[in-house]
C-alpha positions as CSV (number, residue, x, y, z in Angstrom):
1,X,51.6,85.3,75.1
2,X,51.9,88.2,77.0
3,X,54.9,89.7,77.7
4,X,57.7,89.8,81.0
5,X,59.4,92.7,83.6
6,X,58.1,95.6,85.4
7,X,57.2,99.0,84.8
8,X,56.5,102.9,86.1
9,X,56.4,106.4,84.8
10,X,54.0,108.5,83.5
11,X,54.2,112.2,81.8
12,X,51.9,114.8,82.7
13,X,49.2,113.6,79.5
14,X,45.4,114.8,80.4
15,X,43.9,112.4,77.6
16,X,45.8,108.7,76.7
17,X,44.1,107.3,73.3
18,X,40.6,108.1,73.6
19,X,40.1,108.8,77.5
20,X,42.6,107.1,79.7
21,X,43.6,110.0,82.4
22,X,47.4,109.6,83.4
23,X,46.9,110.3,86.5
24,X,44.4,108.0,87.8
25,X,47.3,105.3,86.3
26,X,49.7,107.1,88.2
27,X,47.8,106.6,91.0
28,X,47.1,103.1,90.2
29,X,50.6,101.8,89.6
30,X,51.9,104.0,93.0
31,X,49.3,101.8,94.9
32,X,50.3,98.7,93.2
33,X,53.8,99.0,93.8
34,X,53.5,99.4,97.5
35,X,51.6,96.9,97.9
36,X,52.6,94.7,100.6
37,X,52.4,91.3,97.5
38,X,55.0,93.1,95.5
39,X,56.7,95.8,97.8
40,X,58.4,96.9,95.3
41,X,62.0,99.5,96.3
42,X,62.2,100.6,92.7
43,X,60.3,101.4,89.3
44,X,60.8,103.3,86.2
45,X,58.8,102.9,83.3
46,X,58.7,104.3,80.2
47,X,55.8,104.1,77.1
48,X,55.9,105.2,73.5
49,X,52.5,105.5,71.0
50,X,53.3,107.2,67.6
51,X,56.5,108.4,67.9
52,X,55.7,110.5,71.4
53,X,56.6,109.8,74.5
54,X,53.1,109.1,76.1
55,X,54.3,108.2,79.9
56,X,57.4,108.1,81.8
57,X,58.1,108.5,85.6
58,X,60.1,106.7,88.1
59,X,58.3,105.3,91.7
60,X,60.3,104.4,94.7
61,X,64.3,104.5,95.7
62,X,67.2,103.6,94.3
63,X,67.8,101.6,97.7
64,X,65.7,100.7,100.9
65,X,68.9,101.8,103.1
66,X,69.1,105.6,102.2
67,X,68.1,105.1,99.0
68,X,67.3,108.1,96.6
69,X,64.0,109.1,95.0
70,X,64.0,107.1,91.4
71,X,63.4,109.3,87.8
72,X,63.5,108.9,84.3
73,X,67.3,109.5,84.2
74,X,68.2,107.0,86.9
75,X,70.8,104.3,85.6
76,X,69.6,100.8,85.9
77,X,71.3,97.4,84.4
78,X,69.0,96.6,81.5
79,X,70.8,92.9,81.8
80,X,70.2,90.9,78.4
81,X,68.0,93.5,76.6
82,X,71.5,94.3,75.9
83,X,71.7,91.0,74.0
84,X,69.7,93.3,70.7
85,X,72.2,96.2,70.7
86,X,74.8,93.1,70.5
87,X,72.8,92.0,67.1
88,X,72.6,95.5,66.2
89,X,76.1,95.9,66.3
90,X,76.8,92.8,64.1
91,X,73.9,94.1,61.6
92,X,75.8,97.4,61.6
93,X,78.6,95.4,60.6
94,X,76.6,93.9,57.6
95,X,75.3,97.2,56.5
96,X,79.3,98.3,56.4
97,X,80.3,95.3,54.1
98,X,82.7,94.0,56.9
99,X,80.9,90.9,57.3
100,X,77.9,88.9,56.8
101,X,75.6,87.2,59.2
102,X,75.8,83.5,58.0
103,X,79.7,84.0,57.8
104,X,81.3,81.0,60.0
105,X,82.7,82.3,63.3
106,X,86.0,81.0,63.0
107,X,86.7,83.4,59.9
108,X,86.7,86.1,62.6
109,X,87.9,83.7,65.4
110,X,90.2,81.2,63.9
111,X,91.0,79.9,67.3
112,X,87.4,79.3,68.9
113,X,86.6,75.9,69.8
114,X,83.4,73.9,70.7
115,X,83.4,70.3,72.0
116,X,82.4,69.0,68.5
117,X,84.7,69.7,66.0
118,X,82.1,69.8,63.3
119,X,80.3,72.1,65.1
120,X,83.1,74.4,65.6
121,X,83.8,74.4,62.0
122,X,80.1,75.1,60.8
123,X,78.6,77.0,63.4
124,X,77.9,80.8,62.2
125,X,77.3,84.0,63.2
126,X,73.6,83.7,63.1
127,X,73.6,80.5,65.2
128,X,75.2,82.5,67.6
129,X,72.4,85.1,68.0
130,X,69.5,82.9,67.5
131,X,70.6,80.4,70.4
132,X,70.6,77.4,67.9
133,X,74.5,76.4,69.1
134,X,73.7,72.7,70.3
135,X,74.8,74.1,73.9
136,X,72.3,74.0,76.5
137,X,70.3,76.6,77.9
138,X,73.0,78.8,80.4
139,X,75.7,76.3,79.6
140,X,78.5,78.3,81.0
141,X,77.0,80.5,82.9
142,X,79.0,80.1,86.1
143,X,82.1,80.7,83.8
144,X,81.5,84.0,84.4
145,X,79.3,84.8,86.8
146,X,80.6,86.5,89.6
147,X,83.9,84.5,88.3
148,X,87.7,86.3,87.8
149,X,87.7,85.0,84.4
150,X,88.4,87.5,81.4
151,X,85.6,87.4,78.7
152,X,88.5,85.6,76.7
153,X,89.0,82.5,79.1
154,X,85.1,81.8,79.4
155,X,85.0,81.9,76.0
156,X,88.2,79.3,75.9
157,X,86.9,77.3,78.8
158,X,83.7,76.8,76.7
159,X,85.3,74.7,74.4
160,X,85.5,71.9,77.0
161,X,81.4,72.0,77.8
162,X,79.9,69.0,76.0
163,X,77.0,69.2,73.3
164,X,74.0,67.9,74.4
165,X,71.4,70.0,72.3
166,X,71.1,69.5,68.6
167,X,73.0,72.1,66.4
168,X,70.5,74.5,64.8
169,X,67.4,72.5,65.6
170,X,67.1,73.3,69.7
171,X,66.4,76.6,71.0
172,X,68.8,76.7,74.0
173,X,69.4,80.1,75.3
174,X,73.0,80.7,76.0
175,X,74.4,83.9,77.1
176,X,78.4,82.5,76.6
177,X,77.4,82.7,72.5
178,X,76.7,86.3,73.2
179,X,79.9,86.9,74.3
180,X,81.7,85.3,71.0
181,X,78.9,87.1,69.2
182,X,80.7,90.6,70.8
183,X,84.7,89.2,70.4
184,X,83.9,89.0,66.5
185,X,82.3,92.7,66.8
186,X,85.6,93.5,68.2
187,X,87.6,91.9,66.0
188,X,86.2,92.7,62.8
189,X,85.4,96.8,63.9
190,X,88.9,97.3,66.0
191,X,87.1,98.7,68.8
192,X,86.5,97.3,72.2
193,X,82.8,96.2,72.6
194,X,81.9,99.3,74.9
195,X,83.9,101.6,72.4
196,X,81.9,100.2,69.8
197,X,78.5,100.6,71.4
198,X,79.6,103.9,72.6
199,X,80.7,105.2,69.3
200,X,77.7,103.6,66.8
201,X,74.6,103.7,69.4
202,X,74.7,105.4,72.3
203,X,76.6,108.9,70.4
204,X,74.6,108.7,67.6
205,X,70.7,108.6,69.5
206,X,72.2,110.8,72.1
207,X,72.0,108.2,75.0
208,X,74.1,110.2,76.8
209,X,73.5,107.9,80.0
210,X,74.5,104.8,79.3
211,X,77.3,102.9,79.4
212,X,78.5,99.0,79.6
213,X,81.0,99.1,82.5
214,X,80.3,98.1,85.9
215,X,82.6,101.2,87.1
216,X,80.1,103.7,85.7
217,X,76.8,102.5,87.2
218,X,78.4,102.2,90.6
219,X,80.6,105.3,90.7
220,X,77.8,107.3,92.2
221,X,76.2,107.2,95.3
222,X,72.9,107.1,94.2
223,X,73.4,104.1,91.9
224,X,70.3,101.8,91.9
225,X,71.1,98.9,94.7
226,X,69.7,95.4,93.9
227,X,67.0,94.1,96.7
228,X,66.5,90.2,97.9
229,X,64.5,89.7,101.2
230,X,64.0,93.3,100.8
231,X,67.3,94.3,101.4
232,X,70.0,96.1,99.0
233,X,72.9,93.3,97.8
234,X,76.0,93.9,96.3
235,X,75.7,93.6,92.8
236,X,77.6,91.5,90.2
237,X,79.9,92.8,88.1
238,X,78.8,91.8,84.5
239,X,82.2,93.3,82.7
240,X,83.2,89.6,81.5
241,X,79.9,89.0,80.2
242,X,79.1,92.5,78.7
243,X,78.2,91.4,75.3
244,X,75.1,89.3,77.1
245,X,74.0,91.7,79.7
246,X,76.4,94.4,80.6
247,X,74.8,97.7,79.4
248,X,73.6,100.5,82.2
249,X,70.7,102.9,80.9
250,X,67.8,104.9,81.6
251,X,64.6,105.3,80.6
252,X,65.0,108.4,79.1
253,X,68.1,107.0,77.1
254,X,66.0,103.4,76.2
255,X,62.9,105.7,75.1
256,X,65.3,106.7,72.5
257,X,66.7,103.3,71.8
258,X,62.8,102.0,71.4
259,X,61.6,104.7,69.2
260,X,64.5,104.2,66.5
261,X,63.6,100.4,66.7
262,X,60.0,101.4,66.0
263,X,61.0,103.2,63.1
264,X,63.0,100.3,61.8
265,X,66.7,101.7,62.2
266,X,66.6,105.4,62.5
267,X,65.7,108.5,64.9
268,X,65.5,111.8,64.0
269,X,66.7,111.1,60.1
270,X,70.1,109.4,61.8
271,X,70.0,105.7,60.8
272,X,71.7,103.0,63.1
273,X,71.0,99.8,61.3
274,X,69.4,99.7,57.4
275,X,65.9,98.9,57.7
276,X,66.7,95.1,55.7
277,X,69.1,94.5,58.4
278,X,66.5,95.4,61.3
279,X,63.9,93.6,59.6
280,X,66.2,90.8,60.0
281,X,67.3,90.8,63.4
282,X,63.4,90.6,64.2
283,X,62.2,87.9,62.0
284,X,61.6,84.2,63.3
285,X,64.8,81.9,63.5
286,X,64.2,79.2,65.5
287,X,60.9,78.6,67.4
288,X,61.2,78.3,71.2
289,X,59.4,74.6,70.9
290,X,57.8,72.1,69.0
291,X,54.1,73.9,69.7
292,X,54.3,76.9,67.8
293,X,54.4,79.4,70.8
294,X,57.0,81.8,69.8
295,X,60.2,82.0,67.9
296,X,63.5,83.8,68.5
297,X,65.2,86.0,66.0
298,X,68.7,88.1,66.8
299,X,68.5,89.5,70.5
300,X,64.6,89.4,70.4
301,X,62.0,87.2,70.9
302,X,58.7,87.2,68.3
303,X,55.6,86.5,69.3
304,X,52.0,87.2,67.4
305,X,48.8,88.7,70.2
306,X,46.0,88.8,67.6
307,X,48.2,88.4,64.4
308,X,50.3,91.3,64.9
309,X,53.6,90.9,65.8
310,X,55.3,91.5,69.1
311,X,59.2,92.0,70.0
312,X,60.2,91.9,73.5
313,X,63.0,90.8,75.6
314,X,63.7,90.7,79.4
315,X,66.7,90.2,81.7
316,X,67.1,89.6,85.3
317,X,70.0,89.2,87.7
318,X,69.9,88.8,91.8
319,X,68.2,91.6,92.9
320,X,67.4,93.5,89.4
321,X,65.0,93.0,86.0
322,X,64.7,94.5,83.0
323,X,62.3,94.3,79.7
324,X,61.7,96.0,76.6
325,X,59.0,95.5,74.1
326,X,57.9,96.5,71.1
327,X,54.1,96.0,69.3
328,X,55.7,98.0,65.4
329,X,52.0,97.2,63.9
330,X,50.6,99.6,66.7
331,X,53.6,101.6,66.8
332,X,54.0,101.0,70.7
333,X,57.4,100.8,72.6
334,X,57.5,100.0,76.5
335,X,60.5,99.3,78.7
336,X,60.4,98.9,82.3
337,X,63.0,98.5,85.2
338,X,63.1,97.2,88.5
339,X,65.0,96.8,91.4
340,X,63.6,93.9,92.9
341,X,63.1,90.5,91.0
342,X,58.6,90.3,91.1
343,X,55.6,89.0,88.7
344,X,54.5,92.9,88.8
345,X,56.4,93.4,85.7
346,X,54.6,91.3,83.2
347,X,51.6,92.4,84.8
348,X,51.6,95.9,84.4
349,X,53.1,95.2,80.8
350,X,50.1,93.8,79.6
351,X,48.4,95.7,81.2
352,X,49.8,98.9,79.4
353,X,49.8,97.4,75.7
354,X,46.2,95.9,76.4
355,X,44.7,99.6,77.2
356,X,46.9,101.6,74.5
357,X,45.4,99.2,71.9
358,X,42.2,99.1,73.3
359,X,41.4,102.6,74.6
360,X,37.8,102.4,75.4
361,X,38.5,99.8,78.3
362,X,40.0,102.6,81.4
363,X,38.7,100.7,84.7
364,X,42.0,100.4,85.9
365,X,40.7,99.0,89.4
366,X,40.0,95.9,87.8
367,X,42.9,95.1,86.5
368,X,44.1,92.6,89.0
369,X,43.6,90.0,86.2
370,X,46.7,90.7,84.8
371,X,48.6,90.4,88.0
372,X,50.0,87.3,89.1
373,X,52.0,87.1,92.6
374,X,54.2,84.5,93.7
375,X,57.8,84.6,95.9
376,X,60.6,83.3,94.9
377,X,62.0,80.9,97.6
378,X,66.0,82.8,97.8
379,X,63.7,86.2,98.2
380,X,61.9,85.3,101.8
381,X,62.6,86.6,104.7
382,X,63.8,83.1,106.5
383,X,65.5,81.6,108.6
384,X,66.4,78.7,108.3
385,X,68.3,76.4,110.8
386,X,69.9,73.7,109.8
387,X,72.6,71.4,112.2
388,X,76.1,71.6,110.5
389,X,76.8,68.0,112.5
390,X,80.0,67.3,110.6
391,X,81.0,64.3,111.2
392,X,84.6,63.6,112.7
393,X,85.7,62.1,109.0
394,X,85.1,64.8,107.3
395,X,88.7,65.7,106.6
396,X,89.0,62.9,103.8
397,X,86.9,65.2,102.0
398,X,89.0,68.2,102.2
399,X,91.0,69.2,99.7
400,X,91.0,71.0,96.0
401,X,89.4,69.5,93.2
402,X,89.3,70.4,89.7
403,X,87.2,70.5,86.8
404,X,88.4,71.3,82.5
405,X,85.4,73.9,82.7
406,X,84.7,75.1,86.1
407,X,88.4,75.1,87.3
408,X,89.1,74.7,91.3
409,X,86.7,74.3,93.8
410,X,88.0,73.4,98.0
411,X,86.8,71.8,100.4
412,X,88.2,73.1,103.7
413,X,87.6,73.6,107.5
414,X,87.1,77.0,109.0
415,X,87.1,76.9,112.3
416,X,84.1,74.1,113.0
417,X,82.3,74.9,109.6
418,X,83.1,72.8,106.6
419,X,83.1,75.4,103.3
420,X,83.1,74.9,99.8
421,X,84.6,77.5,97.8
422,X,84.3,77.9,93.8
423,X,87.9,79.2,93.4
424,X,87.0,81.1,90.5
425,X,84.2,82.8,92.1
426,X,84.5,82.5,95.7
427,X,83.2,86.0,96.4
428,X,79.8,84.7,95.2
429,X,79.9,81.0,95.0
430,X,81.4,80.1,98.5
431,X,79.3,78.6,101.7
432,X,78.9,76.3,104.1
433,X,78.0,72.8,104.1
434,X,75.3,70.9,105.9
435,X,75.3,67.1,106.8
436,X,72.6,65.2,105.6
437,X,73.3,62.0,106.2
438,X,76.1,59.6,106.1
439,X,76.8,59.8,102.0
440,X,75.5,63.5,101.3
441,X,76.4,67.2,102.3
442,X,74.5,70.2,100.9
């Protein structure tokens, strides 16, 4: 399987591998990014091959309404490739002898709570990372997105979701785990999450951009806009849900984070994580189904291309993706990040890993084999008219209703448009309501 997200940059490099010119890639992904299939506001890419930094460079702006030119430095969500530096932070936590990965959650969080009680009281740290809960996949997820809840009352309101995966034997990815995996980080270390991250990553490989608060990618102008319909959206806060997706970085800063994950743990003779510990965050945990195509370890999915081994994860929110991957046997590291949600990412991926390991193939033209496009329907340009025709009953229906998980949601009139409002998250989850027919609205 080849790998997910998007990609740009290049350093001035006369000769890649054997005789792959930079700049007829450079060239190649500029074109390919402007395409009118992909149209693409914003790219940066970065690539590592033995420990150098073989190409990096960033293509478009950070926003189609004055929007500034994107580089290497420019400060992009990276979404859940954060969910590995969450891992790495618990395996930190190993190496310190402050706790172990199969130690049960509620020895750190006496008062967490699933919906099955013997669940709750077996369920351990590692089940947590490897998405092996019994919770399905995003079970939760509009707990906190966009929502005013604290990371503390998702993870409270969680207790009330019902199990409908089986404990340890279903992959079900599940970003609300994430954010217990980051409360025991907390309470075992005494630091805040970002503190933590701060302090035991980001200080110690120098990744001098980053951060994992909302407030600090926005606070400048220039901050990198998410696009749909090829327009820049207000992005969502991710502050409740940090331990899952909430760090901000560049490429500059992630080239660092990729090379001391090629080398197992350490950059520049400053170790992170032990090597046993990284080794195993990146071994297989639970495979992603019953065929055999791919496993999950801690923050990383594992995959084999030819035998040799393959680490990657991606991330995407409205308007923004993310991916890092990792090929250790051929000492290769790429991230990429976007600013538009597009196929262009894997494709250019593969494209990248396929021509480092296999130098003597440099016709980039034909490379349209790798490329796959598609549109997502919410990302067209559309309009689409549909007849509110409320009926004259509708007022029975009004009202506010109210779910253990979810909390309030209303029903209500505004002037002649009938709305439903999430309460919780009516910034992002509010709109109007169409008649369908006599039983159904939408």
């Amino acid at each position: 399987m080849k790998l997910l997200h998007t990609f740009l940059l290049l350093l001035p490099f006369s000769v890649w591998g054997q005789s792959i010119a930079t700049d007829s890639l450079d060239a190649y992904i500029s074109k390919l990014v402007s395409d009118q299939e992909y149209n693409i506001p914003g790219l940066a890419i970065g690539v590592i091959h033995k420990d150098s930094v073989v190409f990096k460079k960033g293509y478009g702006l950070t926003s189609l309404e004055q929007g500034h030119p994107i580089n290497t430095q420019t400060v992009f969500p990276i979404l859940s490739c954060t969910k590995a530096f969450t891992a790495t932070g618990i395996g930190i936590l190993v190496d310190e002898g402050k706790l172990n990965w199969n130690d049960k959650v509620i020895e750190h969080l006496p008062d967490f709570e699933l919906s099955d009680p013997w669940i709750t009281k077996e369920i351990m740290i590692s089940d947590l990372l490897a998405h092996r809960s019994g919770l399905r996949a995003f079970d939760g997820d509009l707990l906190w997105y966009g929502s005013n809840h604290t990371t503390q009352e998702v993870i409270e309101k969680i207790r009330h979701y019902p199990i409908k995966g089986s404990f340890r034997l279903d992959f079900n990815y599940n970003n609300v785990m994430y954010l217990v995996a980051g409360k025991i980080i907390e309470q075992v270390s005494g630091m805040p999450w970002e503190e933590f991250m701060q302090t035991k990553i980001f200080d110690v490989l120098g990744m001098q951009g980053s951060s994992a608060k909302f407030s600090e990618l926005t606070k400048s102008p220039k901050y990198v806009r998410p696009h749909i319909a090829n327009k820049p959206i207000i992005p969502v806060s991710l502050d409740n849900a940090v331990a899952a997706g909430g760090i901000n970085s560049s490429i500059d800063d992630m080239l660092l984070w990729i090379q001391m994950c090629l080398n197992k743990g350490t950059l520049n003779k400053k170790q992170v994580l032990s090597r046993n510990n990284f080794e195993t965050m990146t071994s297989p945990k639970i495979p992603l189904d019953n065929r055999g195509s791919g496993s999950y370890g801690f923050g990383w999915y594992i995959d084999y291309e030819d035998s040799k081994k393959v680490l990657y994860h991606g991330g995407g929110m409205p308007g923004y993706k993310s991916i890092v991957a990792l090929y250790p046997e051929e000492k290769i590291g790429i991230v990429v990040l976007t600013n538009k949600i597009t196929m262009i990412n894997e494709g250019l991926m593969n494209m990248i890993s396929s021509y480092i390991i296999n130098p003597e193939l440099t016709d980039w033209s034909q490379n349209r084999k790798y490329f796959t496009y598609f549109s997502y329907s919410w990302d067209r340009e559309e309009n689409i008219q549909i007849s509110p025709n409320i009926p004259s009953s509708f007022a029975k229906y009004c009202g506010v209703f109210e779910d253990k998980v979810y909390g309030q949601a209303q029903v209500k009139m505004v002037n002649s448009d009938a709305i439903l409002e999430l309460v919780p998250s009516k910034d992002k989850l509010s709109g109007r309501l169409f008649f369908l027919d006599n039983q159904r609205l939408r």
